[in-house]
C-alpha positions in Angstrom: 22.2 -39.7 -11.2 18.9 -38.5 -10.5 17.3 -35.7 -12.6 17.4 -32.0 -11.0 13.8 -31.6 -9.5 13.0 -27.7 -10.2 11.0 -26.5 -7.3 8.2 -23.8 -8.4 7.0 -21.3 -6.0 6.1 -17.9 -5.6 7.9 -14.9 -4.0 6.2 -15.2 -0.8 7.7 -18.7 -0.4 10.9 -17.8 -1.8 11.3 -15.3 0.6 10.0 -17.4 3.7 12.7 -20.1 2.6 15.8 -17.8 2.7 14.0 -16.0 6.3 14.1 -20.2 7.7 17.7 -20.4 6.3 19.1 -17.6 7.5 17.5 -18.1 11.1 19.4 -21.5 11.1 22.6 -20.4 10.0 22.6 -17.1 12.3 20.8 -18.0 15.3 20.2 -21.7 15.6 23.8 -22.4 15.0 24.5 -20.4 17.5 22.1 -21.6 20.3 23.3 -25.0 19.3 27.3 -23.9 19.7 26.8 -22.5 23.0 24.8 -25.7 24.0 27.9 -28.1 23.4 30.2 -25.2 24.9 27.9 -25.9 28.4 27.7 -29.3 27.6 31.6 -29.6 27.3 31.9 -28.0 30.7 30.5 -30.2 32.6 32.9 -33.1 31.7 33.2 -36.9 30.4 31.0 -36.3 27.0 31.0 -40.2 26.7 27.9 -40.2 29.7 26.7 -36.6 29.0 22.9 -36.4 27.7 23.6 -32.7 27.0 26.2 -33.2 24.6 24.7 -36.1 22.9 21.0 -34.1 22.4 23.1 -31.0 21.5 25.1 -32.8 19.2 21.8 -34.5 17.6 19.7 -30.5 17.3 23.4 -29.7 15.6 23.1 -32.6 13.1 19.6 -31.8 12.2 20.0 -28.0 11.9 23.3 -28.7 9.6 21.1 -31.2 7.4 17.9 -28.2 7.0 20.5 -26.1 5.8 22.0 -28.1 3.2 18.3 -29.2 2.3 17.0 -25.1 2.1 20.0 -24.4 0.2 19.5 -26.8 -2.4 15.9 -26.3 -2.4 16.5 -22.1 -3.0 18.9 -23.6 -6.1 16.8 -25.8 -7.6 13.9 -22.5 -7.5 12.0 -21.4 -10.4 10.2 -18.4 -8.8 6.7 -17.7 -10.6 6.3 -14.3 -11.5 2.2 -13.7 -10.8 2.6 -10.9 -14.2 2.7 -14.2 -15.9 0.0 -15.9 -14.8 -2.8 -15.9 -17.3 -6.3 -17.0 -16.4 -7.2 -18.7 -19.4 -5.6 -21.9 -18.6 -4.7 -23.6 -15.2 -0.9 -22.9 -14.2 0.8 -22.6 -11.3 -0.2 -20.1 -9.2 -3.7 -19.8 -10.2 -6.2 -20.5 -7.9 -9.0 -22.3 -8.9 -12.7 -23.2 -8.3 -13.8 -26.5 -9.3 -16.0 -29.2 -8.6 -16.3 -32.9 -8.5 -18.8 -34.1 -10.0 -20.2 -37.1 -8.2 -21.1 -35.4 -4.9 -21.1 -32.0 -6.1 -18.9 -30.5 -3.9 -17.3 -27.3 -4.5 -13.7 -26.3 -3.5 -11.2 -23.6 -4.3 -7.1 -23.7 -4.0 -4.4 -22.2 -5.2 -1.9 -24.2 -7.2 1.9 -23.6 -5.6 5.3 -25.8 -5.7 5.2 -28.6 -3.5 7.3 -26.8 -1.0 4.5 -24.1 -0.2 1.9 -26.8 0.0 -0.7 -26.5 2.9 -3.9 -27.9 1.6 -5.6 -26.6 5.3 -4.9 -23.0 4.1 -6.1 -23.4 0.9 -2.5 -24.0 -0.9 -1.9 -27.6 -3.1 0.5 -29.1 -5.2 1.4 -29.1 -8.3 2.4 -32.6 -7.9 -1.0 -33.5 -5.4 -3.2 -35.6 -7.8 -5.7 -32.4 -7.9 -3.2 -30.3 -8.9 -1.6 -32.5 -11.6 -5.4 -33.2 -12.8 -5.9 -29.5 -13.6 -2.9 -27.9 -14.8 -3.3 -27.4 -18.5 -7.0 -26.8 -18.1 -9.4 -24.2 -18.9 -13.1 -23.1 -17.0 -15.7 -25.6 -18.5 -13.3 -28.6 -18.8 -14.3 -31.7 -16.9 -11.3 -33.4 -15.4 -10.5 -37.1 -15.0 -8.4 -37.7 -11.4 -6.4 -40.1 -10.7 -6.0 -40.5 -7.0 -5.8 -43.7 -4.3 -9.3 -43.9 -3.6 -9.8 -44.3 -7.8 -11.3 -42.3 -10.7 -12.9 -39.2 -10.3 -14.3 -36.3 -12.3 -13.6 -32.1 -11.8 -15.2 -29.6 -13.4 -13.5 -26.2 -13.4 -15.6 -23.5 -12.4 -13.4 -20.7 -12.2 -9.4 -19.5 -12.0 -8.5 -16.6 -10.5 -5.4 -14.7 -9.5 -4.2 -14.9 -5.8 
């Protein structure tokens, strides 16, 4: 059997995750029921592309549910009174550099669930965020990503 992944996020994304669930169970179920109601009505549901679409939005609603709820199980929510800023953990954001070009870049560490590197949010799991967990400012980094080797130097970490 495979091992229990613990999902880490903050309470922002905790409370985002049970706001998705409970708008699927309450009113996408719902929409969905009243769709294959309709759909029922208007007879043979062997050539009906109503039915078959409403019972395909009904399979993937039932499957996001199952998938939230074992996600919100398998939550370790990260309480930002933790966080230090002494060394790179989740939640942190963090300044850094690489080294070759020079470019500079800030994120904030979160759970894979919450990842959106476009706003700023990676991975703990994303090659940059494996790279610098455990670190502290000063410390050059060695990446390991698919397009090869590369070096970070951590300028700063923060709080959100």
């Amino acid at each position: 059997m495979a091992e229990k992944k613990e999902l880490i996020m903050t309470r922002e994304g905790l409370r985002k995750m049970e706001q998705e669930l409970e708008e699927l169970k309450t009113v996408r179920r719902a929409e969905v029921a009243a769709r294959l109601k309709q759909a029922i009505e208007f007879g043979d549901i062997s050539e009906n592309s109503e039915y078959d679409d409403a019972k395909s939005e009904q399979a993937f609603i039932e499957g996001s549910i199952i998938r939230l709820e074992q996600q919100l199980k398998d939550a370790r929510v990260i309480d930002e009174n933790d966080v230090t800023l002494d060394v790179i953990s989740e939640y942190n954001v963090v300044r850094f550099r690489y080294v070759e070009s020079g470019e500079e870049l800030e994120y904030q560490i979160v759970g894979s669930v919450e990842a959106q590197p476009l706003q700023g949010k990676i991975s703990n799991e994303s090659p940059v965020g494996k790279a610098l967990l455990g670190h502290s400012v000063g410390d050059v980094v060695t990446m390991y990503a698919p397009a090869g080797q590369m070096q970070l130097e951590v300028l700063a970490i923060s709080k959100q």
